[in-house]
Steps between C-alpha positions, in 0.01 A plus 500: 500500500225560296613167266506337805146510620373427140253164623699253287882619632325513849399132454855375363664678804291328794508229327900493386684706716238558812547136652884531470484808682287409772665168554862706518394728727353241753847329465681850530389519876693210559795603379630951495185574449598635129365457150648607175279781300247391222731578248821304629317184647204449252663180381521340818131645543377314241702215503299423830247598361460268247646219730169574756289462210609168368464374904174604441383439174216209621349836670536767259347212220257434721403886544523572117247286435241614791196637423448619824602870486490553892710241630712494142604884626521395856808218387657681295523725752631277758720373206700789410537676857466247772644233308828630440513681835509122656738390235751805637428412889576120369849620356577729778428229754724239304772809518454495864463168550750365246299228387622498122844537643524194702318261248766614253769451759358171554551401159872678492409808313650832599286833441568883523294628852227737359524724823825726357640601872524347849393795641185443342458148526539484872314806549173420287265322739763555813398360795540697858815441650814622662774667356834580519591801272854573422600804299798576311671669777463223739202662681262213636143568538262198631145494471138343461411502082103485546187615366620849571828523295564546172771353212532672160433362202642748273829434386635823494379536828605191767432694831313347784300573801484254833272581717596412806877570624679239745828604722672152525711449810802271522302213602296526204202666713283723268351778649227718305561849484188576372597707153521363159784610234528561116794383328606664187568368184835414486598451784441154655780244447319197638186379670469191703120389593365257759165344559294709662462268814840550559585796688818408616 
């Protein structure tokens, strides 16, 4: 630790490894949520890293040479932390979005998803809606997924709260009962959504 905070390793790291890890982690929260440790993803750290800083090279020149010690500290500043932190919501949004996906598609070339599970694909940015919850034993339960429930995005741990249970007559009639229900890992075979202007 001590090595660490020595002024010229604490200068390589935010300006090596600290943009790859801020970028990442913006990204993360598109995705599980997860990042590898230090130790295990400090090549991907700083092979972002070192991608940011060749983006922004004109800058970083530019800020080399200033004389002006206030606003050289205030862009290098903006540089290492805010900078990356809009490169990782830029990533994350084409993850969402798809945007690399579909120009590559476009041009017939196939990629691996970076999301690694449904679950958490559909669930990351999940819009309110209705569902229809159908668990391993063929119990049904149908509800409203809103602001109030809650999806898991551990994946040891796929268990999931709706707040708002619906008895559904024959006619398709759904009737609030006015409790909410947590589903435990494990046990959910399917789960069919609808728009959430649909309530029939």
């Amino acid at each position: 630790m001590g090595d660490l905070l020595r002024i010229e390793n604490l200068q390589v790291f935010l300006f090596f490894v600290a943009p790859g890890i801020i970028a990442l982690f913006v990204r993360a929260q598109f995705m599980s949520g997860k990042m590898p440790p230090i130790t295990e993803g400090v090549i991907a750290y700083v092979m972002v890293a070192v991608a940011y800083h060749a983006l922004v090279y004109p800058i970083s020149r530019y800020l080399i040479a200033s004389t002006d010690v206030g606003w050289s500290t205030l862009g290098w500043f903006v540089l290492i932390l805010v900078g990356p932190a809009l490169l990782g919501l830029l990533l994350g949004l084409n993850i969402r979005q798809g945007w690399m996906r579909r120009l590559l598609a476009h041009v017939g070339v196939s990629t691996v998803h970076p999301v690694d599970c449904a679950w958490d694909w559909r669930f990351a940015g999940c819009q309110p809606s209705w569902v229809m919850v159908v668990l391993k034993d063929e119990t049904k339960w149908a509800g409203l997924l809103g602001p109030g429930s809650f999806m898991s995005s551990r994946s040891e741990e796929r268990d999931i709260f709706i707040e708002q249970v619906y008895d559904v007559s024959e006619t398709l009639v759904w009737t609030p009962k006015g409790s909410g229900v947590w589903i435990a890992h494990g046990e959910i075979q399917s789960i069919e959504f609808w728009p959430l202007k649909q309530e029939s």
